[in-house]
RODO-2510 file (C-alpha; in nm, 4 decimals, decimal comma):
residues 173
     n   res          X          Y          Z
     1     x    -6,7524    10,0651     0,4953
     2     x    -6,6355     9,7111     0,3094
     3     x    -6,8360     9,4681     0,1766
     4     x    -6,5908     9,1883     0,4443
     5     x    -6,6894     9,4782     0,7459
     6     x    -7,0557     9,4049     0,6198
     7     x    -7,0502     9,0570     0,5919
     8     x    -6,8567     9,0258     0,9562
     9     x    -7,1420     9,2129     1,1106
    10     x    -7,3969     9,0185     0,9395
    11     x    -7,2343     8,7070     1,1026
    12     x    -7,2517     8,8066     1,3891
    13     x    -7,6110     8,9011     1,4092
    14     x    -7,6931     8,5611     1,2439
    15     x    -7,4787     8,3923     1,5359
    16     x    -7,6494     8,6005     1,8105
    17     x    -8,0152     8,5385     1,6654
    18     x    -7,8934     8,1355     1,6580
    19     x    -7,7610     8,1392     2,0361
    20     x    -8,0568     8,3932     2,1983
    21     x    -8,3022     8,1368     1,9489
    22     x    -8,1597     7,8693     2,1185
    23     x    -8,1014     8,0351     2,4741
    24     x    -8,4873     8,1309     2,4772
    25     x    -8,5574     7,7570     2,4302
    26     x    -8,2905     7,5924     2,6482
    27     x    -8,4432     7,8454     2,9652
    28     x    -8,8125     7,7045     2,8674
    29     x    -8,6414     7,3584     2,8682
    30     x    -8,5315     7,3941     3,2709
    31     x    -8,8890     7,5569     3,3585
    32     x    -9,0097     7,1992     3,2233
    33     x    -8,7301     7,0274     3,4288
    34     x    -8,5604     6,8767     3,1283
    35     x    -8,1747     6,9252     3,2506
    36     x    -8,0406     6,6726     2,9906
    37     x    -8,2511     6,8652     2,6980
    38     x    -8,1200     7,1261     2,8035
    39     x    -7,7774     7,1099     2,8808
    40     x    -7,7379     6,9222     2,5369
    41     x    -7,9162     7,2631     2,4077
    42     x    -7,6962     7,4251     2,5877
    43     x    -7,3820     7,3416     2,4699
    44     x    -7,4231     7,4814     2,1504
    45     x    -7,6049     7,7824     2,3072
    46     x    -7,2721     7,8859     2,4389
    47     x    -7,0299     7,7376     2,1213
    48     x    -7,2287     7,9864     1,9403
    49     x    -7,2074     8,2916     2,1564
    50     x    -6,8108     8,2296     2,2265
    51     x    -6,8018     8,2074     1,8894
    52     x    -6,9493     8,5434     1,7773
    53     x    -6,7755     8,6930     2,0728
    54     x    -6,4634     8,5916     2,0102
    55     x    -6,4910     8,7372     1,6445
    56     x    -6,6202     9,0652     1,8194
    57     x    -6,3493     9,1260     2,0777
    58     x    -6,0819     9,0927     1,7708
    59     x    -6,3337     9,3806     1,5998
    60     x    -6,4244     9,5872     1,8517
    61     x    -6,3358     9,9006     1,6421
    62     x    -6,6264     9,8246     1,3945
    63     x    -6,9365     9,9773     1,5340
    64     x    -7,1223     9,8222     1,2538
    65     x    -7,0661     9,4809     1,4818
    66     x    -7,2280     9,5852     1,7816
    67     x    -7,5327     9,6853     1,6177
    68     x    -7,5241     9,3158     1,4276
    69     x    -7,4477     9,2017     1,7919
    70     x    -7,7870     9,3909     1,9634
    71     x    -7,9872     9,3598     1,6422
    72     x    -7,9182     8,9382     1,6557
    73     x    -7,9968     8,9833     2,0196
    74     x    -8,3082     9,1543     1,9775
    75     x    -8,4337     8,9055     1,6712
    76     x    -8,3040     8,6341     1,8417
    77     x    -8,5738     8,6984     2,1457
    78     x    -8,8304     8,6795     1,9257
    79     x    -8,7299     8,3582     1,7270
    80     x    -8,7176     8,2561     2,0817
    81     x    -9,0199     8,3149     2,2237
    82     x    -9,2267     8,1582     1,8895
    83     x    -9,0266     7,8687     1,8505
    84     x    -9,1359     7,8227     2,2368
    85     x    -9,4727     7,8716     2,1570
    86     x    -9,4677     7,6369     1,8862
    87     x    -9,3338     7,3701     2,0372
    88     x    -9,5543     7,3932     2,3578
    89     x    -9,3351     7,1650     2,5691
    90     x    -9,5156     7,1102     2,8967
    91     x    -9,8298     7,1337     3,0508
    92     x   -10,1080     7,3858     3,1755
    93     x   -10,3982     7,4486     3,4235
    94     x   -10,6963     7,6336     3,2689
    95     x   -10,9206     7,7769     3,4984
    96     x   -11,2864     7,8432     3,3502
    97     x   -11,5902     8,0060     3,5822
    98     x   -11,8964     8,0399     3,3351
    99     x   -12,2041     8,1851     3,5599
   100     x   -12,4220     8,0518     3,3194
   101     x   -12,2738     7,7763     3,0529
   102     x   -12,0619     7,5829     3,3017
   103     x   -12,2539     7,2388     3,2569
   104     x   -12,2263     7,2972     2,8247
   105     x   -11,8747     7,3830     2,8597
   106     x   -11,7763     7,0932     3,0372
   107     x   -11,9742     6,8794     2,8597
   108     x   -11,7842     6,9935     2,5265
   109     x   -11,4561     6,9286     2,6368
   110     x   -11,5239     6,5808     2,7614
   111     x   -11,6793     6,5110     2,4709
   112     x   -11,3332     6,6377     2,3109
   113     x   -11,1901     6,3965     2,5408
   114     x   -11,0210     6,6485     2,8074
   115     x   -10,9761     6,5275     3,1800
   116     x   -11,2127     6,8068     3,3428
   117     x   -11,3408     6,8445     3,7013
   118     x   -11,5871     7,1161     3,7992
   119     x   -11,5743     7,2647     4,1871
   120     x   -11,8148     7,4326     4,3507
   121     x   -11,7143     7,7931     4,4445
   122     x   -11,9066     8,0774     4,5774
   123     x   -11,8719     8,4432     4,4130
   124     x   -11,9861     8,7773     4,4356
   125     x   -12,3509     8,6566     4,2728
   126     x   -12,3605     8,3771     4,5043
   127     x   -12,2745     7,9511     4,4282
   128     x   -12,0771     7,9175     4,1317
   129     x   -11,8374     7,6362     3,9286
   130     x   -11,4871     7,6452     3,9143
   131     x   -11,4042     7,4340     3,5688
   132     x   -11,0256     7,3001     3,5782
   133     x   -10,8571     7,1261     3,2879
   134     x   -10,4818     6,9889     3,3078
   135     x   -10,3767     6,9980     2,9414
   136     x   -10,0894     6,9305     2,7368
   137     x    -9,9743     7,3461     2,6036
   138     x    -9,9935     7,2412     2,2498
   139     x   -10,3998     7,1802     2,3127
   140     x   -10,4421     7,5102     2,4888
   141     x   -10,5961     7,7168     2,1829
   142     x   -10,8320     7,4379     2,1065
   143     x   -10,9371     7,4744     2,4691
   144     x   -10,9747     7,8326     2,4684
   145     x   -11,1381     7,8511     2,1324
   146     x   -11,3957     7,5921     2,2266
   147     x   -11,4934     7,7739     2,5910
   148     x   -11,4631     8,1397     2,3865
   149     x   -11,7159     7,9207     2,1304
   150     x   -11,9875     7,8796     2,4437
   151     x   -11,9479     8,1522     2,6636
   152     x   -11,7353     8,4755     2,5216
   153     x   -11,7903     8,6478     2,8539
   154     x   -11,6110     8,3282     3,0556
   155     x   -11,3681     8,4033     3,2951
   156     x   -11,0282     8,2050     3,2311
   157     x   -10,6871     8,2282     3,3540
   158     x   -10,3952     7,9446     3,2565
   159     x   -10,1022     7,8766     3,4737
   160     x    -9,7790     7,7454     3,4020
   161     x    -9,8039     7,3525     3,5544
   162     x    -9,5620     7,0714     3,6319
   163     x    -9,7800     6,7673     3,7417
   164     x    -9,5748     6,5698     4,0123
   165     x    -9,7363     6,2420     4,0476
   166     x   -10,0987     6,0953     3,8805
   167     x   -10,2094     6,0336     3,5355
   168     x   -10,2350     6,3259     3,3263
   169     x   -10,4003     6,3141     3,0078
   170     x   -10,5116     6,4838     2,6671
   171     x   -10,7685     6,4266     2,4259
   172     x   -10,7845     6,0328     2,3957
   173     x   -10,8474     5,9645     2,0820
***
């Protein structure tokens, strides 16, 4: 094996970990219904990968290139999935049912400066509160740190949300 049959493989996986990088975010882009962001991110999403494919179909007897190809692939999904969850584009819905720190909680987030409303519900134990924030992602782990900080035993889900029409806030400084 050549140091150039090396270096072309290595290319390619470096390509493929780009466009997949780029793919992962571009997909969490049209979730958030940001078409222009995205096709703009898409365009070089797919110079990229027509790119690296070209050079692969020319090289198809080198092995070594597929496994650059499914290794950049396989990175690539990863790079993906933390730059998305660095960048936190969007917004979610907490859900939070404390049976017995539900006043405390929401008093701590307001004071934080979170839009909360409480619901009444009704569970297995009888009248409960349903807690539900509307947050920006990139405040999610301070919202989950500071209910887990009250009540460790608090049951929480978050959901995926796209607000459609009203004012939608964060912490307000």
């Amino acid at each position: 094996m050549t140091l150039e049959t090396i270096f072309g493989a290595l290319i390619i996986m470096l390509m493929r970990i780009c466009d997949v990088t780029i793919g992962t975010f571009r997909t969490m882009l049209v979730v958030q219904a940001k078409k222009y962001h995205a096709a703009f991110v898409g365009f070089f999403e797919v110079l990229i990968w027509i790119t690296a494919m070209s050079y692969i179909v020319r090289h198809l007897d080198n092995t070594i290139n597929l496994i650059g190809y499914a290794l950049g692939f396989a990175i690539g999904n990863i790079l993906g999935v933390t730059l998305e969850q660095k960048v936190a584009i969007g917004f979610s819905q907490v859900s939070i049912v404390s049976l017995h720190h539900t006043d405390e909680i929401v008093s701590k987030l307001r004071e934080k400066n979170f839009g909360v409303t409480k619901l009444p519900g009704e569970g297995k134990v009888g009248e409960i509160s349903i807690i539900l924030v509307i947050i920006k992602r990139k405040h999610l782990e301070e919202v989950l740190r500071l209910v887990e900080s009250i009540d460790k035993r608090a049951f929480i889900t978050v959901q995926h949300s796209r607000p459609y029409r009203g004012y939608i806030h964060g912490p307000r400084v």
